[in-house]
N, C-alpha and C positions, 0 to 999 in steps of 0.2 A: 504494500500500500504506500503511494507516494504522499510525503509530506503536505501538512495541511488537509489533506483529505477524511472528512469525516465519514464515521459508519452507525449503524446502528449497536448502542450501548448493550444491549440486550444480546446482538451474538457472539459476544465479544467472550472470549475463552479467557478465565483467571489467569491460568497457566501462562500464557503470551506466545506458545508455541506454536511452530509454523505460522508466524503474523510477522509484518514489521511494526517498528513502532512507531505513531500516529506523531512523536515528536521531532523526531531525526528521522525516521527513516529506514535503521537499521535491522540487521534480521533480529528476529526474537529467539531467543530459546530457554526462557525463563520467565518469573515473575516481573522481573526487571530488565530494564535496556542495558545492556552492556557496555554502551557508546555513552546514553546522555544519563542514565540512572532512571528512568521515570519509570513509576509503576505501571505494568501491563492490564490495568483495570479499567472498566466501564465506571459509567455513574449509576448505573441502575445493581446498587448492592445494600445490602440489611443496612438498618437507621444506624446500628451498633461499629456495622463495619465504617460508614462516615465520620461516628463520631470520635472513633482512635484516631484516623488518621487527621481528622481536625486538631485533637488534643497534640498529638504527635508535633514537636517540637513549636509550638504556639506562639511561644512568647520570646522565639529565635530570631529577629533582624537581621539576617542574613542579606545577601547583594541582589537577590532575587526580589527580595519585596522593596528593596528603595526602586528597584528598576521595573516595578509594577506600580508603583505609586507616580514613578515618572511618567510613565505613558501613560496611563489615567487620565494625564492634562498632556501630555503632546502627542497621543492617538487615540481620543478620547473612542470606546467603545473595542478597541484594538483587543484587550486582555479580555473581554470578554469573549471575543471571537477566537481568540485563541484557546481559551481552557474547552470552550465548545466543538472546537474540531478538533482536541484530543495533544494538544499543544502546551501539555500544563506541569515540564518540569522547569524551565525556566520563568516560570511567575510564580506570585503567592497566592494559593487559594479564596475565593469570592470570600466565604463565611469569614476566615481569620480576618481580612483584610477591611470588611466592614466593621468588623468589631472594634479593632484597632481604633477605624476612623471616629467609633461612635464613641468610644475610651476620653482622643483627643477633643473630641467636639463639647463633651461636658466639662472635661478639667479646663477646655481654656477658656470655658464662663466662667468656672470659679475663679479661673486665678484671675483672669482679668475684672473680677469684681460684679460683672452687668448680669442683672437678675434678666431672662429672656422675657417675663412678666415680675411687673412691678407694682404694688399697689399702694397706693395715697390716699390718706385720712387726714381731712381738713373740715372747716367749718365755710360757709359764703352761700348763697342765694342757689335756688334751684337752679340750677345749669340745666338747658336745654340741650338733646343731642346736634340741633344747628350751629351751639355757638361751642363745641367743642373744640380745644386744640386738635391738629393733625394727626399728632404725637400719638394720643387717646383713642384707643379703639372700643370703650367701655365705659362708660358712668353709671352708677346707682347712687339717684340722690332721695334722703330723706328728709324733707326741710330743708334744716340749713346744714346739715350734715351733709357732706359729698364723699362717696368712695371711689377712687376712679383706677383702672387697671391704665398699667401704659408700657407698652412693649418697649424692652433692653432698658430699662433703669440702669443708667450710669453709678458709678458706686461713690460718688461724690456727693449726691441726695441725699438729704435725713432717711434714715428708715421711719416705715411709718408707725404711726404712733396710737395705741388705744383708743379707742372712742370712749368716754365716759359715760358710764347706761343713764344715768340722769339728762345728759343732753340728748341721746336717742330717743327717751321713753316721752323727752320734752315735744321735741321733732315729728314723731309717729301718732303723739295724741293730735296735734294741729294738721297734720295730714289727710286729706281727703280721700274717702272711698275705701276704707279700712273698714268699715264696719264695726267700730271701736266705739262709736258714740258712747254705750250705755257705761264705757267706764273711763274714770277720770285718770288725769295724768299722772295721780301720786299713786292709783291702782293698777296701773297700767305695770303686767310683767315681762321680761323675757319671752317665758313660758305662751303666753299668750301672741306676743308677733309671731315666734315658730310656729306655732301651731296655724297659722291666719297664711306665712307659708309670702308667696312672692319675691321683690326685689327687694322689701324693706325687711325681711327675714334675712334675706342675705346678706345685706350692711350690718345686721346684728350680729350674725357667726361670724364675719369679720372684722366688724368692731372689738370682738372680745380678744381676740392677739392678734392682729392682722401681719406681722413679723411671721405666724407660723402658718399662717392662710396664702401668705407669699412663696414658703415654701414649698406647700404643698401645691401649688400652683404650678410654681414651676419642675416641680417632677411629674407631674402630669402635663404637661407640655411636654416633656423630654418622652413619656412613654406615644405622647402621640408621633411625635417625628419618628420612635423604632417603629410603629406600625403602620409610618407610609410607605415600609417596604413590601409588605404584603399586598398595600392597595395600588403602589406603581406599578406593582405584577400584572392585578389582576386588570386595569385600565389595557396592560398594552395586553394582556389576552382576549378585549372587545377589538384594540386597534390593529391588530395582527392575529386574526384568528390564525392561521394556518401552522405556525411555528410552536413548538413545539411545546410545554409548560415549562421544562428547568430551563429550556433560553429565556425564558419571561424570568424567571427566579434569579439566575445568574446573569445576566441584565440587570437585575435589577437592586442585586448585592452590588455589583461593580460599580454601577452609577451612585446609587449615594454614598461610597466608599469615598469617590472623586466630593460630590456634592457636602457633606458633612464639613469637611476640614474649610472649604471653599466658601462656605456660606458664614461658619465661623469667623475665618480672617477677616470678613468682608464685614459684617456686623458689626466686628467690636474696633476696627480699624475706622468706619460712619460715624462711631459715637464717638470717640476719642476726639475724631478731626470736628465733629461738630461745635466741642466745647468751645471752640478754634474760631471756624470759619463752618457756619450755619449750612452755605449751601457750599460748600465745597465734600461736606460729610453726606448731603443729598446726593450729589454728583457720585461720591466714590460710591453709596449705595445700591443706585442705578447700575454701575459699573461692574459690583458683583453681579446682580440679576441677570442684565446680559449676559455676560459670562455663563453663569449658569442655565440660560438660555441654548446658549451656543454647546454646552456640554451637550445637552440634551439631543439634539439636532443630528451635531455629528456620531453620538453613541446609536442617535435610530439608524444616521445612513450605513452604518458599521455593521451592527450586529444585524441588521434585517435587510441589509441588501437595499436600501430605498434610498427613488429618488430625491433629487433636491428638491423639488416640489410635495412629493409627495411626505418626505420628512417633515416639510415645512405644515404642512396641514394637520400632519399626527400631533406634533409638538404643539401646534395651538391648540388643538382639544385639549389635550393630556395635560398640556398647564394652569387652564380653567377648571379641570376636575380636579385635578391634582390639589392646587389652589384652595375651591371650593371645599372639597373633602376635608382637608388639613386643618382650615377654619370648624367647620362644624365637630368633627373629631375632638380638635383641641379645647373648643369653648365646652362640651361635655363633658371631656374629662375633669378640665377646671374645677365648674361648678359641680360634679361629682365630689372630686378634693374639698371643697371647700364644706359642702353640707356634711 
């Protein structure tokens, strides 16, 4: 079998005998290649047998994975085309390699400080969603109490600060359409806005430590971005019915592997430069997106064979669901975390 030529996983003999191997070239006569070392195995093998060979030297940075993280971004879609036609002793496998990415992608919000959600407790007039900052993808106000979420809090900001239940229970009794009339505002408990349930329920569980509502916020943010890799799968299995399931899966491990680190720098590199120069932190914003735009594009013309047009129309769907989904996912889990 000449190089690059892929087969079906399935009649692929353990043994490697009488085969070449799918990565060099060379004859087989073993489990392994004699020439380049790679194992003479298919993908289609027990959960158990995947998961050795994932564990199997894991957390080794060898020349193979900086030279798979290189082409990532200088042949974006490249390593996946390669592990898929059977090309996968000179890279690092999909799974290791997004885990990696998704390792760096959390430690470098920590270290860099910026909560990916933030949320502020203050006191001022009901805020309309019209006269909202840009910033603000969120407000829950009760009276004069305002709680408002606001994507990449810089770590420069106060942390926010408890809401005192006196100025809430003040705020919620003056409050319209609660159906609270019948008790007054020195009656007026906790107990009672939970159970009545809405958006001034939810200023309440946040008023009470909003420091741990922040937390918890942002780890469910973080679980929602692990499980846009399942839902990038299943988009491009509507966008490419024909192709196969693990190209949608391994696709789609490789692209946020690229995506993760990328969207990172580009994030906390905006806010930093904002501090600075307002629209120059817009500007580099922008800058990732494209990018990330463009990752997209050339990983569909790669792994799926497609053309420039035809790329060009998958990647607008798939970024408006993508998009869409990410939003709705995310703002669930949230306010899951929070109640």
């Amino acid at each position: 079998m000449a190089p690059g030529t892929s087969s079906d996983p399935a009649s692929r003999d353990a043994s490697g005998a009488g085969r070449a191997c799918e990565n060099c070239g060379a004859p087989l006569s073993a489990s392994y290649c004699g020439r380049c070392g790679q194992k003479a195995v298919g993908l289609n093998r027990p959960a158990l047998a995947l998961l050795r060979d994932l564990l199997d030297g894991f957390f080794s940075l060898d020349g193979k994975f900086w030279r798979t993280v290189i082409s990532l971004y200088r042949r974006p879609g490249q390593a996946a085309r390669n592990f898929l036609d059977g090309r996968r002793a000179c890279q690092s496998p999909p799974v290791r390699l997004y885990v990696i990415s998704a390792l760096v992608f959390v430690l470098g919000f920590q270290l860099s400080g910026i909560a990916l959600i933030g949320i502020e407790t203050e006191g001022g007039d009901l805020i309309a969603p019209a006269d909202l900052d840009t910033s603000e993808i969120a407000a829950v106000s009760t009276g004069p109490i305002n709680v408002r979420l606001h994507p990449f809090r810089p770590p420069w900001t106060p942390d926010p600060q408890p809401i005192d239940w006196d100025s809430l229970r003040a705020a919620i009794a003056e409050r319209e359409g609660l159906e609270l009339s019948e008790s007054s505002a020195a009656d007026l408990t906790e107990q009672q806005v939970l159970e009545q349930g809405g958006v001034v329920a939810l200023a309440v569980l946040v008023g009470r430590d909003p420091l741990a509502a922040e937390r918890r916020a942002n780890l469910a943010l973080n679980q929602a971005i692990l499980a846009m890799v399942a839902l990038f799968a299943l988009f491009n299995v509507v966008l490419h019915p024909r192709a196969r399931l693990i190209t949608h899966a391994v696709h789609s491990l490789y692209f946020h592997a690229a995506l993760l680190p990328l969207a990172m720098l580009s994030a906390i590199a905006a806010v930093y430069l904002s501090a600075a120069f307002t629209a120059a932190g817009a500007v580099l914003g922008a800058c990732g997106l494209a990018a990330i735009l463009a990752l997209a594009w050339w990983s569909d013309r790669k792994v799926y064979a497609s053309s420039w047009y035809g790329a060009s129309l998958r990647i607008a769907v798939l970024a408006l669901a993508y998009l869409l989904a990410f939003l709705f996912l995310a703002i669930a889990l949230v306010l899951l975390s929070i109640e």
